[in-house]
N, C-alpha and C positions, 0 to 999 in steps of 0.2 A: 489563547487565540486572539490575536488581535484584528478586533468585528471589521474594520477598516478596510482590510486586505479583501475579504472574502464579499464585501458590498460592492467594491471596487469592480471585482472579475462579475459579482452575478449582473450588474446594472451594465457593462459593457460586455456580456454575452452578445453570443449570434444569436442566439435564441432570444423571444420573446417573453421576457417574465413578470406576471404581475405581482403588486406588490406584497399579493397572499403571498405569491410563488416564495418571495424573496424571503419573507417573514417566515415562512417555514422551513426553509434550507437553514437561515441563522440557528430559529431554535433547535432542527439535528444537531447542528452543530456542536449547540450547546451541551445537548443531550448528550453525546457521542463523547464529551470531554469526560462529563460526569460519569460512565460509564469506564470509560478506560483510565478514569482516575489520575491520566495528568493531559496537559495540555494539546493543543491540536498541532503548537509550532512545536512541540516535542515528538509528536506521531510523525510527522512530516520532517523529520532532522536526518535521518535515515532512511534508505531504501528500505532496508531489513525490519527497522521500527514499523515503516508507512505498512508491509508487509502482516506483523504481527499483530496491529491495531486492526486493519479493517478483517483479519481471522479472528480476533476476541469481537467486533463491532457483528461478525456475521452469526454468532451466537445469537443474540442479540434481535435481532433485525432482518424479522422472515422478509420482507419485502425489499431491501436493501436501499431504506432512504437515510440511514446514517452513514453505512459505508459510501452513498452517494454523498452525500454532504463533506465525507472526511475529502475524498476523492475532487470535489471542488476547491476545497480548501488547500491541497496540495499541488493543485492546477492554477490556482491562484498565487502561492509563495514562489513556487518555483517555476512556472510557465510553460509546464508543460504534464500528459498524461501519466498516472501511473498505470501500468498493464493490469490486466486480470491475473488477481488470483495464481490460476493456474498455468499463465504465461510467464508468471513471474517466476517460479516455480521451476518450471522449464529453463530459464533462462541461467536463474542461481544454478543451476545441475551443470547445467554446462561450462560454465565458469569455473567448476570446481578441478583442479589437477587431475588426470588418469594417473595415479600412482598403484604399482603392486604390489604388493608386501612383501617382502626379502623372502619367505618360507617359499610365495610362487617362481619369483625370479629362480632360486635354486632350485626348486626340481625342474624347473622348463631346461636349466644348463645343465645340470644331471641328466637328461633323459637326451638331450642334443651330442654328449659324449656317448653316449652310449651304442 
Protein backbone atom coordinates (compact mmCIF):
# COMPACT_ATOMS: atom_id res chain seq x y z
CA UNK A 1 0.00 0.00 0.00
CA UNK A 2 1.44 2.96 -0.70
CA UNK A 3 0.26 5.31 2.82
CA UNK A 4 0.58 8.49 0.48
CA UNK A 5 -2.33 7.72 -1.67
CA UNK A 6 -4.74 6.90 0.96
CA UNK A 7 -3.58 10.21 3.23
CA UNK A 8 -4.11 12.14 0.17
CA UNK A 9 -8.01 11.01 -0.46
CA UNK A 10 -8.73 10.85 3.61
CA UNK A 11 -7.15 14.65 4.26
CA UNK A 12 -9.07 15.90 1.04
CA UNK A 13 -12.49 14.05 2.00
CA UNK A 14 -15.83 15.91 1.98
CA UNK A 15 -16.18 14.68 5.20
CA UNK A 16 -14.69 15.98 8.28
CA UNK A 17 -11.80 13.70 9.77
CA UNK A 18 -9.85 14.03 12.77
CA UNK A 19 -6.67 12.95 12.92
CA UNK A 20 -7.84 9.91 15.19
CA UNK A 21 -10.20 9.43 12.42
CA UNK A 22 -7.31 9.34 9.96
CA UNK A 23 -4.88 7.34 12.13
CA UNK A 24 -7.19 4.59 12.26
CA UNK A 25 -8.49 4.11 8.77
CA UNK A 26 -4.26 3.86 8.04
CA UNK A 27 -3.96 1.24 10.64
CA UNK A 28 -7.23 -0.84 8.98
CA UNK A 29 -5.50 -0.60 6.36
CA UNK A 30 -2.68 -1.95 7.53
CA UNK A 31 -4.42 -4.50 9.19
CA UNK A 32 -6.51 -5.66 6.17
CA UNK A 33 -3.10 -6.11 4.15
CA UNK A 34 -1.83 -8.44 7.00
CA UNK A 35 -4.86 -10.30 6.92
CA UNK A 36 -5.27 -10.93 3.18
CA UNK A 37 -1.59 -11.42 3.03
CA UNK A 38 -0.68 -9.38 0.07
CA UNK A 39 -0.77 -5.86 -0.57
CA UNK A 40 -3.79 -3.31 -0.78
CA UNK A 41 -2.57 -1.97 -4.63
CA UNK A 42 -2.80 -5.71 -5.24
CA UNK A 43 -6.56 -6.02 -3.75
CA UNK A 44 -7.40 -3.06 -5.69
CA UNK A 45 -5.58 -4.20 -9.42
CA UNK A 46 -8.67 -6.01 -10.22
CA UNK A 47 -12.47 -5.62 -9.90
CA UNK A 48 -12.76 -9.41 -9.37
CA UNK A 49 -9.53 -9.34 -6.71
CA UNK A 50 -11.16 -5.85 -5.06
CA UNK A 51 -14.31 -8.33 -5.00
CA UNK A 52 -12.46 -11.38 -3.31
CA UNK A 53 -10.55 -9.32 -0.67
CA UNK A 54 -13.29 -7.37 0.94
CA UNK A 55 -15.42 -11.40 1.11
CA UNK A 56 -12.14 -12.80 2.82
CA UNK A 57 -11.86 -8.93 4.90
CA UNK A 58 -15.82 -9.66 5.75
CA UNK A 59 -14.83 -12.83 7.55
CA UNK A 60 -12.85 -11.05 9.39
CA UNK A 61 -14.54 -7.88 10.26
CA UNK A 62 -18.09 -7.95 12.11
CA UNK A 63 -18.25 -4.20 11.86
CA UNK A 64 -16.79 -3.56 8.41
CA UNK A 65 -13.96 -1.04 9.22
CA UNK A 66 -11.38 -3.02 7.25
CA UNK A 67 -13.60 -3.65 4.28
CA UNK A 68 -14.09 0.24 4.88
CA UNK A 69 -10.62 1.10 4.93
CA UNK A 70 -9.88 -1.34 1.67
CA UNK A 71 -12.91 0.43 0.08
CA UNK A 72 -11.05 3.95 0.77
CA UNK A 73 -8.06 2.80 -0.48
CA UNK A 74 -9.55 1.83 -3.70
CA UNK A 75 -11.45 5.12 -3.94
CA UNK A 76 -8.33 6.60 -3.50
CA UNK A 77 -6.13 4.77 -6.47
CA UNK A 78 -8.74 4.70 -8.76
CA UNK A 79 -11.16 7.56 -8.14
CA UNK A 80 -13.87 6.18 -7.92
CA UNK A 81 -16.59 3.81 -5.67
CA UNK A 82 -16.48 0.09 -5.64
CA UNK A 83 -20.29 -1.35 -5.40
CA UNK A 84 -21.56 -3.38 -2.58
CA UNK A 85 -20.92 -6.76 -2.33
CA UNK A 86 -24.02 -7.90 -3.51
CA UNK A 87 -24.35 -5.34 -6.39
CA UNK A 88 -21.34 -6.44 -7.55
CA UNK A 89 -22.44 -9.72 -7.77
CA UNK A 90 -25.39 -8.82 -9.57
CA UNK A 91 -23.64 -7.05 -11.94
CA UNK A 92 -20.84 -9.94 -12.70
CA UNK A 93 -24.30 -12.29 -13.47
CA UNK A 94 -25.24 -10.23 -15.92
CA UNK A 95 -22.30 -9.71 -17.69
CA UNK A 96 -21.92 -13.20 -18.06
CA UNK A 97 -23.10 -14.73 -21.80
CA UNK A 98 -26.79 -16.50 -21.85
CA UNK A 99 -25.32 -19.50 -23.50
CA UNK A 100 -27.49 -23.21 -23.65
CA UNK A 101 -25.78 -26.23 -23.81
CA UNK A 102 -26.14 -28.13 -27.26
CA UNK A 103 -28.07 -31.22 -25.22
CA UNK A 104 -30.99 -27.95 -24.71
CA UNK A 105 -30.65 -26.52 -28.15
CA UNK A 106 -31.39 -30.06 -29.55
CA UNK A 107 -34.44 -31.16 -27.99
CA UNK A 108 -36.02 -27.48 -28.14
CA UNK A 109 -35.32 -28.25 -32.42
CA UNK A 110 -36.42 -31.85 -31.96
CA UNK A 111 -39.61 -31.12 -30.21
CA UNK A 112 -40.18 -27.88 -32.95
CA UNK A 113 -40.23 -30.69 -35.81
CA UNK A 114 -42.21 -32.46 -34.42
Amino acid sequence: MIESILLNKLYDSNKTLTDKAIRSRLSRARSAEKILGYSLDYAVSTNDRMHESLSILKGHDTRGNLQNALRWYYKAKLNKEFPRLSDYELIKRAALPATIPSEARQSVYCKAEN
